[in-house]
N, C-alpha and C positions, 0 to 999 in steps of 0.2 A: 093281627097286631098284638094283640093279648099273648099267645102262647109264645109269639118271637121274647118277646119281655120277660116272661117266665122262665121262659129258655134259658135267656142272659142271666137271669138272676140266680138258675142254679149253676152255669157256668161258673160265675166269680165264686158262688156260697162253695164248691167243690175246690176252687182254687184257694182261698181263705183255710179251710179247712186241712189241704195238704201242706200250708204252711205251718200251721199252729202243729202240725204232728211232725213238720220236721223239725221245727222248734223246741217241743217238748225232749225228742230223740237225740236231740244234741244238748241240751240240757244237762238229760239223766247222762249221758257220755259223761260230759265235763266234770260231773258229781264225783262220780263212778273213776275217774282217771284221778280227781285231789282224794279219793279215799275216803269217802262219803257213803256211811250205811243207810244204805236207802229202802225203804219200806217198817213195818214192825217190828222192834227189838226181839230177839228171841226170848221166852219164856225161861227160863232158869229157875233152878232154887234159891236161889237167893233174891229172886224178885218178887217170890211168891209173898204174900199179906201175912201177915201173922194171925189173921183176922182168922183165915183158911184154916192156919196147922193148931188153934184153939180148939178147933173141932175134927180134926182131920185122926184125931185120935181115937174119938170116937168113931170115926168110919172104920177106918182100923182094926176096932173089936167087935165091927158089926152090928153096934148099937141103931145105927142112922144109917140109909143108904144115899147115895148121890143126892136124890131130889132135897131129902132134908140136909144134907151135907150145905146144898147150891144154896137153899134158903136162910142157914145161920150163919151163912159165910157172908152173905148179900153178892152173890156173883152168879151169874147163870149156871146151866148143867155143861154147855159146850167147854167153858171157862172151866168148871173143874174138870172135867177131861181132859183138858190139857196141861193145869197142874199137877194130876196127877201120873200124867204120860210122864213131865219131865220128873217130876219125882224117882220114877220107875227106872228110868234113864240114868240116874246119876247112880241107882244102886250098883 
């Protein structure tokens, strides 16, 4: 009796489940067709902190390397890596 019941319950939980994913999938469609950017804005320079290019001059002349870069900017190491990918990028 027990495992019948468990049975059922992950029957609907399965069923439940493939609805909230078609749900979700039609969703992001409907986003995606009115022209809705969906996910992370891209990284640009002109988003970048000022907070970063105060110090990024110093990185520059090779005074500070990344890690102290990351820490007087107050942004992680990943983060500057990818301000200064798109930095790179726009040259």
């Amino acid at each position: 009796m027990t495992v019948a019941f468990l049975q059922l319950i992950a029957v609907f939980s399965e069923l439940e489940l493939s609805m909230i994913r078609a749900r979700v999938r039609s969703g992001v469609a409907n986003a995606r067709a009115k022209g809705k950017q969906l996910g992370r804005p891209p990284i640009t320079v002109e988003r970048i902190p000022d907070s970063f290019f105060r110090y990024y001059v110093k990185y520059q002349c090779k005074e500070i390397n990344v890690t102290e870069l990351a820490r007087l900017a107050q942004v992680s190491r990943p983060t500057v890596y990818r301000y200064l990918s798109a930095i790179r990028a726009r040259k």
